[in-house]
C-alpha positions as CSV (number, residue, x, y, z in Angstrom):
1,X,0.0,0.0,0.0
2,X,1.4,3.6,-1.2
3,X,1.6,6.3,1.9
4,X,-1.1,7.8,3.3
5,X,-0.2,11.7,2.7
6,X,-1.1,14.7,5.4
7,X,-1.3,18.4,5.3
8,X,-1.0,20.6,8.6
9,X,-1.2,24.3,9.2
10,X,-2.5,26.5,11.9
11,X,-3.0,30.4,11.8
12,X,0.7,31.0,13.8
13,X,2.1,28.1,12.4
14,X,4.3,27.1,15.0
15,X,2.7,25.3,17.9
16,X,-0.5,23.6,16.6
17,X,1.0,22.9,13.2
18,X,4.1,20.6,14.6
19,X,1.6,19.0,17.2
20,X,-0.3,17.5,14.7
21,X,2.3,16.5,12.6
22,X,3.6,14.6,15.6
23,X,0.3,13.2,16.5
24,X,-0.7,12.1,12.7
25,X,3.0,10.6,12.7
26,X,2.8,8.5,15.7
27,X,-1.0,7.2,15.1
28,X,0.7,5.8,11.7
29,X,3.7,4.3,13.3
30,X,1.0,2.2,15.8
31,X,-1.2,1.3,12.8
32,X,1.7,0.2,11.4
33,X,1.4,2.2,7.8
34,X,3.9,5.0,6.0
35,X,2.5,8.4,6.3
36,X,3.8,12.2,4.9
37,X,2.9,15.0,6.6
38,X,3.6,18.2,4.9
39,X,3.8,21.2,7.6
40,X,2.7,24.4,6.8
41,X,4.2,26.4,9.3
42,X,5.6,29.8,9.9
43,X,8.6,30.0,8.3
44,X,6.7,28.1,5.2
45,X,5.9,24.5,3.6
46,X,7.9,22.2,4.5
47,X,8.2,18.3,3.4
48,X,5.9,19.6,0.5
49,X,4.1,16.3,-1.3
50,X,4.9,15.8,-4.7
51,X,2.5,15.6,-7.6
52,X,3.1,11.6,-7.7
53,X,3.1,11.0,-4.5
54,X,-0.6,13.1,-4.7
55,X,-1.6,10.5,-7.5
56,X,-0.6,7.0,-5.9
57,X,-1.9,8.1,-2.6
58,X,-4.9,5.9,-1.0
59,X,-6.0,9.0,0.9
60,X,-5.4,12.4,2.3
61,X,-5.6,14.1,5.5
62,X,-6.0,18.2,5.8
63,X,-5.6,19.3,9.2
64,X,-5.4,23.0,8.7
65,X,-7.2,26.1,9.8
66,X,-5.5,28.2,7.5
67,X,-5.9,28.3,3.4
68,X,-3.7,25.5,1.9
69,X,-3.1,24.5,-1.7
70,X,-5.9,21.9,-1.5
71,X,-7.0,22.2,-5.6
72,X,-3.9,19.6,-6.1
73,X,-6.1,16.9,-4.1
74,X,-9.2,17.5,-6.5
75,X,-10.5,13.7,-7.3
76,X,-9.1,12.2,-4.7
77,X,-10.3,10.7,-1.1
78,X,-10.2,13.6,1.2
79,X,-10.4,13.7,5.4
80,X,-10.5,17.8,5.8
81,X,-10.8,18.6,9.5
82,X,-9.4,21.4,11.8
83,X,-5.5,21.5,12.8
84,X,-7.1,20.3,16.7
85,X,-8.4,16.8,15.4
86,X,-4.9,15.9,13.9
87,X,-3.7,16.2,17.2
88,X,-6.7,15.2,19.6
89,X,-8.3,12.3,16.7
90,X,-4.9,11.1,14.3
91,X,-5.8,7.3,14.7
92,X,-9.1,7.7,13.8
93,X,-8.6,10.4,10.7
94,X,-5.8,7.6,9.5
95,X,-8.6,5.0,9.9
96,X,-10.9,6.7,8.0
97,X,-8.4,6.7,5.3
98,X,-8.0,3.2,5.4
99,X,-11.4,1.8,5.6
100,X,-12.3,4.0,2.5
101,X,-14.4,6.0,4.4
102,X,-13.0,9.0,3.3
103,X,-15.5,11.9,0.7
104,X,-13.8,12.0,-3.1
105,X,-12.9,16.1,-2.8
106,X,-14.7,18.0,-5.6
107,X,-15.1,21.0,-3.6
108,X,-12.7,23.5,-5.5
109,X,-13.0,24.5,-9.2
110,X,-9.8,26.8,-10.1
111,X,-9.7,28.8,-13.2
112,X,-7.1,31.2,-13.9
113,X,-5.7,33.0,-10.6
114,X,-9.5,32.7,-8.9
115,X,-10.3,29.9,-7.0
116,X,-14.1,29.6,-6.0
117,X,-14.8,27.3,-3.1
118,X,-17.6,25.1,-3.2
119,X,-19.6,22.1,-1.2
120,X,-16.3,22.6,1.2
121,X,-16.9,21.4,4.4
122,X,-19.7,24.0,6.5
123,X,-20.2,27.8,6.1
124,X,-19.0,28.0,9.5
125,X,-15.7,26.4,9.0
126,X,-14.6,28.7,5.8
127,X,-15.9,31.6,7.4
128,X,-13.6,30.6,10.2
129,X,-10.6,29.5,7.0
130,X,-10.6,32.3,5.5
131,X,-10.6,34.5,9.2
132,X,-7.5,32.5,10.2
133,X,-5.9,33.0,6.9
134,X,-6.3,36.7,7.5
135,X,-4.5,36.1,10.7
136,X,-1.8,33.7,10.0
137,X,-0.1,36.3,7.1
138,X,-1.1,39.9,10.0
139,X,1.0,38.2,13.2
140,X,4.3,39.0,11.9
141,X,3.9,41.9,11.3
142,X,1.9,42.6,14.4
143,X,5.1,41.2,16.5
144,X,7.9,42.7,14.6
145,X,5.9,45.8,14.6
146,X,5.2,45.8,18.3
147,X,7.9,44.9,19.7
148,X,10.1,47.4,17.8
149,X,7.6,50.0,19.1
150,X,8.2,48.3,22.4
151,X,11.9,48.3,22.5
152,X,11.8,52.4,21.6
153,X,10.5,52.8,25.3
154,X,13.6,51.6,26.6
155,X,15.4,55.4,26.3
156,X,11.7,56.3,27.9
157,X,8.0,56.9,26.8
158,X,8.8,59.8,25.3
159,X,12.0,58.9,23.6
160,X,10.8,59.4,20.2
161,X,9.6,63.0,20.1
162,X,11.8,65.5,19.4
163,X,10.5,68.0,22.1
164,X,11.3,65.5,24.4
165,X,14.4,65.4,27.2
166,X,14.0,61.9,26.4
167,X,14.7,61.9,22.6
168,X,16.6,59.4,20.9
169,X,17.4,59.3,17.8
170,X,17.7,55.8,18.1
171,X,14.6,55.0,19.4
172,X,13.2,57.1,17.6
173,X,14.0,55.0,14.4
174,X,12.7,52.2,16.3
175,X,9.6,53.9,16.8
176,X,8.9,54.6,13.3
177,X,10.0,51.2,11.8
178,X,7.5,49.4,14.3
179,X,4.6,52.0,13.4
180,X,5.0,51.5,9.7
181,X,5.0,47.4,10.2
182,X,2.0,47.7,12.7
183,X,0.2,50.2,10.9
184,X,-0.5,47.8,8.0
185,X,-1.6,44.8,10.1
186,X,-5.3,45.4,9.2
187,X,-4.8,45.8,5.4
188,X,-2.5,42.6,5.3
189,X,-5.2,40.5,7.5
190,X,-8.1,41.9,4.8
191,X,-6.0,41.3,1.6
192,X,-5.4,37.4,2.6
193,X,-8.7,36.7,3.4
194,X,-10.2,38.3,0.7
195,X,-7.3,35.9,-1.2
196,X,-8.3,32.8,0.7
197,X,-12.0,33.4,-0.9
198,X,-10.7,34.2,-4.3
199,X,-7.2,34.4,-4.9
200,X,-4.4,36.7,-5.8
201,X,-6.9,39.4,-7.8
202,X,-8.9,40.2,-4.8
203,X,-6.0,40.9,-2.6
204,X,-5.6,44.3,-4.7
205,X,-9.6,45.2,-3.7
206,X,-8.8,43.4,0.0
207,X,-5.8,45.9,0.3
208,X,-7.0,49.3,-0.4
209,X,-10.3,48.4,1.8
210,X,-7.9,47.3,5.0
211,X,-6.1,50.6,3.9
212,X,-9.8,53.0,3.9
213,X,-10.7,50.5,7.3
214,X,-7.5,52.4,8.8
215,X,-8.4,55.9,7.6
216,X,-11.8,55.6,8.4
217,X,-10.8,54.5,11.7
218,X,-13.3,51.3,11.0
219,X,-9.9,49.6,12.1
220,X,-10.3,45.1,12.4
221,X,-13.7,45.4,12.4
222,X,-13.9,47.3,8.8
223,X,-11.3,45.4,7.6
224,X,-13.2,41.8,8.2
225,X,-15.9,43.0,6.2
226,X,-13.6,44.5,3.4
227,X,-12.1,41.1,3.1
228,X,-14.8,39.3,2.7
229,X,-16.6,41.6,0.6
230,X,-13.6,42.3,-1.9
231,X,-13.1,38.0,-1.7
232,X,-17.0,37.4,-2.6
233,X,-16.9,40.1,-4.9
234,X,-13.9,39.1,-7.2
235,X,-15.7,35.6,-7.1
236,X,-19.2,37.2,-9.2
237,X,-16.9,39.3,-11.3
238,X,-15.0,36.5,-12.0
239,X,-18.1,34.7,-13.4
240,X,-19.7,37.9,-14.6
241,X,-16.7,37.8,-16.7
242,X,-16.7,34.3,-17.8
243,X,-18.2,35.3,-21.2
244,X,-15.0,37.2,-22.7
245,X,-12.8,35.1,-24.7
246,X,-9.9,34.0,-23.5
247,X,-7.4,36.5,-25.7
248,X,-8.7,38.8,-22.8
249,X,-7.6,37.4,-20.4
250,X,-4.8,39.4,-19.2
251,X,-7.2,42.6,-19.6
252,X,-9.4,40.8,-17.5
253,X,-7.3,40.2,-14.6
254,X,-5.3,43.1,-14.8
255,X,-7.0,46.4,-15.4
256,X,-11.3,45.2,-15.1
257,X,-11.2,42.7,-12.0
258,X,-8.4,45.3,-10.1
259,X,-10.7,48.4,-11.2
260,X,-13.6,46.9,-10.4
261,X,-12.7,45.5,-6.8
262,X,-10.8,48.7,-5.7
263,X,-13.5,51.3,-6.7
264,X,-16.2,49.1,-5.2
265,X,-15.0,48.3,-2.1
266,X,-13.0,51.4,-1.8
267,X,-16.8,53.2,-2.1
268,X,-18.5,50.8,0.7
269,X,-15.1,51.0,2.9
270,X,-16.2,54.8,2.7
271,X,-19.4,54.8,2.9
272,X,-19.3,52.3,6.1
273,X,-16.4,53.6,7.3
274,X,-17.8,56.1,10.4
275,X,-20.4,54.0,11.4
276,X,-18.2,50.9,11.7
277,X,-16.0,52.8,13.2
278,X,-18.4,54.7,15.5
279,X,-18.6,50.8,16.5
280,X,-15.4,49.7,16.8
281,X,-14.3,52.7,18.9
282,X,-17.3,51.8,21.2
283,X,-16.0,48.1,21.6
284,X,-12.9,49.3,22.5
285,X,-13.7,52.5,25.2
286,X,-15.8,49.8,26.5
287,X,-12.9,47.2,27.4
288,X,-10.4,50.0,28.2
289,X,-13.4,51.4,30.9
290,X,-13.9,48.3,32.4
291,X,-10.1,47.4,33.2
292,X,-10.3,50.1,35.4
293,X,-13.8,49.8,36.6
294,X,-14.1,46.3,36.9
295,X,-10.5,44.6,36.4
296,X,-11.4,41.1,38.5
297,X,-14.5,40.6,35.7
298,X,-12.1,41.5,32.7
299,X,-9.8,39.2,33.9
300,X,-12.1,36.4,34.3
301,X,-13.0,36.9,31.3
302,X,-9.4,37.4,29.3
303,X,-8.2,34.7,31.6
304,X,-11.0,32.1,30.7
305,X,-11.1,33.0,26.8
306,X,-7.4,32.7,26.7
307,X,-7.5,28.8,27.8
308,X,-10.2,28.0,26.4
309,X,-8.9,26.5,23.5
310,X,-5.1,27.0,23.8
311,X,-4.1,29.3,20.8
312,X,-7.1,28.7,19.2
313,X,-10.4,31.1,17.4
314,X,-11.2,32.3,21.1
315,X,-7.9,32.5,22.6
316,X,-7.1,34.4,19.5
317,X,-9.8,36.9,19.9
318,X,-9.0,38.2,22.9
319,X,-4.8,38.3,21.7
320,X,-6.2,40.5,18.2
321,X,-8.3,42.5,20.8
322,X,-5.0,43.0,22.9
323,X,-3.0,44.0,19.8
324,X,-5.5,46.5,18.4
325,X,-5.8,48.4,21.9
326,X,-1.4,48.4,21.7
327,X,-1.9,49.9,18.7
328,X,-4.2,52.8,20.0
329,X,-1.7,53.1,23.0
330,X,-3.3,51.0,25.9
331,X,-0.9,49.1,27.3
332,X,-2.8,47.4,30.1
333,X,-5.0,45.0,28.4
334,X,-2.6,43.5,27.0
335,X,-0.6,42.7,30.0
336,X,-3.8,40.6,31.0
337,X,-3.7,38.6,27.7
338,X,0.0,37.8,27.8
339,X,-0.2,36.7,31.7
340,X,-3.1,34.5,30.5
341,X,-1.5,33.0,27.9
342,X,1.8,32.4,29.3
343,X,-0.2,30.5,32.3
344,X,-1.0,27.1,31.0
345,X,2.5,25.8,30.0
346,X,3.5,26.8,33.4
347,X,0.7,25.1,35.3
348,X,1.8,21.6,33.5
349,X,5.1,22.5,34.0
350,X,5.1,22.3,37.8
351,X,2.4,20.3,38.2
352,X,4.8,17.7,36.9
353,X,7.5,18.7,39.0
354,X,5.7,19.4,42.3
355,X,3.5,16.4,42.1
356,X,5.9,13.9,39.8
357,X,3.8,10.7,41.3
358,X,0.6,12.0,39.6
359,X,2.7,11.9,35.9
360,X,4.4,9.1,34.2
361,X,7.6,9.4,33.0
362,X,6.6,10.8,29.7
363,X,4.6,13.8,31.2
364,X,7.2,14.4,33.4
365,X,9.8,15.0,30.9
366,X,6.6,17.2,28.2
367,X,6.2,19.5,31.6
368,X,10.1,20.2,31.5
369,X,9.5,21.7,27.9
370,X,7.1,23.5,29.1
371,X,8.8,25.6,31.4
372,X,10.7,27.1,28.1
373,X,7.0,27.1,26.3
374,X,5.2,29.2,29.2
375,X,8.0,31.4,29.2
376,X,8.1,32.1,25.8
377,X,4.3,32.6,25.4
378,X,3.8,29.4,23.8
379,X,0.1,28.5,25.4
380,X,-0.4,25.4,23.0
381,X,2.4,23.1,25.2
382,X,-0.8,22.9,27.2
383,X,-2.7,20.9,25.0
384,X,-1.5,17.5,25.0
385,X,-2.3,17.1,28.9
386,X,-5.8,19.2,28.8
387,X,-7.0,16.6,25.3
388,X,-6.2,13.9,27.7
389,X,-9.4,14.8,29.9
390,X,-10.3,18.4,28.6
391,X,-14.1,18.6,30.2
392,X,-11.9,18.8,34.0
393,X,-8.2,19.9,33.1
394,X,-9.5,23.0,30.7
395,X,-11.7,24.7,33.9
396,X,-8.7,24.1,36.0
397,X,-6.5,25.9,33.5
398,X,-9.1,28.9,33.0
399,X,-9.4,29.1,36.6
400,X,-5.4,29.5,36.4
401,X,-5.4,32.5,33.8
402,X,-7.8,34.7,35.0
403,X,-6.1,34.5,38.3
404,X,-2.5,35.8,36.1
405,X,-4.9,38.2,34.5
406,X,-6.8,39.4,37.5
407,X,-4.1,40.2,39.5
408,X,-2.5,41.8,36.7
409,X,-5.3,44.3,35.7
410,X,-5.7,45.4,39.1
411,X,-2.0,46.2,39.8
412,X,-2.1,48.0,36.4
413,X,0.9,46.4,35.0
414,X,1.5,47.8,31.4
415,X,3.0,45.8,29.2
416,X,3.9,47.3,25.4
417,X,4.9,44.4,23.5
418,X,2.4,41.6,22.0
419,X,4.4,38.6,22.3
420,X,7.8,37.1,23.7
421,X,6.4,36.3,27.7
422,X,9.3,36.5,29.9
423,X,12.0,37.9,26.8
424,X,10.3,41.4,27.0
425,X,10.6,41.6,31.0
426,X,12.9,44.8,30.4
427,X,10.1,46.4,28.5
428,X,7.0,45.7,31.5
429,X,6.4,48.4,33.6
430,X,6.8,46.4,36.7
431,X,8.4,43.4,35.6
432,X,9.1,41.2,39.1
433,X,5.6,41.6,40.1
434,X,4.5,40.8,36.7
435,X,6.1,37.7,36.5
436,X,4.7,37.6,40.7
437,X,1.3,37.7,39.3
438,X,1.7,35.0,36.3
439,X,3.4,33.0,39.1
440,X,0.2,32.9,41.4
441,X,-1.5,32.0,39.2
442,X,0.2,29.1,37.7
443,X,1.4,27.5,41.0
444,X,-2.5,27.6,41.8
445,X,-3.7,25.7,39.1
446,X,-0.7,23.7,39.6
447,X,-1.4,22.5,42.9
448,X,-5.4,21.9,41.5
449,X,-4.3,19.9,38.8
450,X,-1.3,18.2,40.6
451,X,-3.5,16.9,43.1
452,X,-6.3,15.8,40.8
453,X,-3.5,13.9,38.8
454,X,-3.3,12.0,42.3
455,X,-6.1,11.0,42.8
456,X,-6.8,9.7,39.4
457,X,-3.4,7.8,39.4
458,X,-4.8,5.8,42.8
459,X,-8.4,5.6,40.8
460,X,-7.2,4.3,37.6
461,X,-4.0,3.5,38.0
462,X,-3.6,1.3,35.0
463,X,-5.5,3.3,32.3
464,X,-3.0,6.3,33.5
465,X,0.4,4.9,32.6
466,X,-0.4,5.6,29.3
467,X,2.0,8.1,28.2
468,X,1.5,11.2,26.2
């Protein structure tokens, strides 16, 4: 029997991405078949599959919440799922595979540079593909930008005007290099969705509407609707157009489709623009308000969002929340987020070292790697323990962030940079008690999980030696 062949990607492409690999690798080793798993990760695709491999394969596995190349696996047996059930449900996807069980994929039709998606999996689940595309390409800009913004505060808060006593013409650089990457975050997250929907000519409409979502000051809100509507958009035109013969092809998809998309979403991005925006503004005075009226509720509710799914959709809102309200200057919220998120990893990580009866030797040795994950703000080494039993260990984990995240709004620790955890100490307005909060936090869920570990070991103490 030929390999079975896989396809992985998440929207950071780092944690979620490898995990599944790993999973979808060992499931095949046990079954005892080949498998190829081609990662689509941050710094790009990697172990790419190969058109005859595509061809002789019995099946394939997509487990991806990001836009792949999946036209290549037109006609042939398809298991499409999110990244989470390549890590959580490998043996069973691979199974599918093998008892045949898998749906022939017919669900993308590809002419020229358009691709129209069709009969692919639920609304829901492209909607959510095509957000998450949006995401995966804005993060990198969104942490080089911030944290070069973030690093300028270094020579002081001020250290980039020139009226300042703390000017630096240093910083000052810094300063503007980080503005000019995170001032494009929303234009680059609506141009790849509206390209996840349609392709390459709708990221020119998808552009210049993330562009008008930022002068309008209709900001991520605007820009989700410019995406989709510049993706849906280019998708009638695209048809509309079908009637031309094909020696217009280049005028079609380089002066009419271009022309088309930019003037019409550039006229809605306007028209919508203050009302949206009006919106948008309102969502955002309203969290900045309640982290100083109500801090203990915000970060209840940062802190449970943040592990409720471990990097993933809603974890992900609340970090593009903290991000945009960086962007606007507010460094508070996003202190909350980061403690959050920086929590998990750490709770497995001394659970396994306080309580190392309650963890087989496997565990033991994932919660060392953990310490380096929580500390870089890597919330996804969670995972592996909390899809074990997640209906008990996620609670305990929320429980564990919103206490980082509550103690951390209502100290009013600032924090200026969007990602790194412990790296950017230097740049946290109160770093020791920063990391003092995250460290409550994650020694208390420790000790609930630790102990609930030891009383499952004596319950099931068989079942429980099963390692990771």
């Amino acid at each position: 029997m030929h390999k079975i062949l896989a396809v992985t990607g998440c929207p950071t492409g780092i944690a979620h991405t490898f995990m599944a690999e790993e999973a979808l690798k060992i499931a095949a080793h046990k079954l005892g078949v080949e498998i190829k798993v081609e990662t689509n990760g941050a710094s790009g695709v990697a172990n790419a599959l190969t058109a005859e491999e595509i061809a002789l394969a019995p099946g394939i596995i997509i487990a991806a919440d990001k836009d792949i190349d999946a036209d290549r696996f037109i006609g042939k047996a398809v298991v499409d799922v999110p990244v989470k059930d390549g890590i959580h449900r490998a043996t069973e996807l691979i199974q599918q595979v093998l008892d045949g069980r898998a749906p022939i994929r017919q669900g993308k039709q590809k002419t020229g540079n358009i691709t129209q998606t069709t009969g692919e999996g639920s609304v829901g689940r492209q909607v959510y593909k095509h957000l998450m595309s949006g995401v995966s390409n804005m993060l990198p800009f969104v942490v080089a930008g911030g944290i070069l913004i973030a690093l300028s505060f270094l020579w002081g808060i001020f250290s980039a005007d020139p009226n300042s006593e703390q000017y630096n013409a240093f910083a000052a650089m810094l300063m503007k290099i980080g503005q000019q990457a995170f001032g494009i975050m929303v234009p680059v997250f609506t141009a790849y969705i509206a390209a996840s929907i349609a392709g390459r000519p709708a990221m020119v409409a998808g552009f210049v509407g993330g562009l008008l979502a930022n002068v309008t000051g209709a900001g991520f809100l605007g820009g989700i609707i410019a995406g989709f509507a510049a993706g849906y958009l280019m998708l009638w035109v695209r048809h509309f157009l079908e009637r031309l013969p094909r020696q217009y092809e280049g005028l079609k998809s380089i002066f009419i489709m271009p022309l088309v998309g930019v003037f019409v979403i550039g006229s809605l991005m306007l028209f919508l623009g203050k009302p949206v925006a009006a919106i948008n503004n309102g969502m955002m005075d309203w969290l900045s308000s309640l982290q100083q009226a109500n801090p203990v509720l915000l970060g209840l509710v940062i802190g449970a969002m943040c592990s409720f799914d471990f990097g993933g959709p809603v974890n992900k809102a609340a970090y593009v929340t903290g991000t945009l309200l960086l962007a606007q200057g507010n460094y508070f919220f996003m202190a909350g987020v980061s403690a959050a998120c920086i929590t998990p990893p750490l709770v497995i990580a001394f659970a396994t070292t306080l309580f190392p009866k309650g963890f087989t030797a496997d565990e033991r040795a994932a919660g060392l790697v953990n310490y380096i994950l929580g500390c870089t703000h890597i919330t996804e080494g969670a995972i592996p323990f909390a899809a074990k039993d997640p209906l008990r260990v996620i609670p305990m984990m929320m429980v564990a962030s919103s206490i980082s995240a509550v103690l951390t709004y209502s100290l009013h620790i600032q924090v200026p940079a969007p990602h790194g955890g412990f790296l950017i100490l230097p740049l946290v307005s109160n770093p020791l008690l920063w990391v003092l909060c995250i460290l409550a936090g994650s020694l208390a869920g420790a000790v609930i999980f630790g102990f609930y570990r030891l009383w499952l070991n004596r319950r099931q103490p068989v079942p429980h030696q099963q390692s990771l």
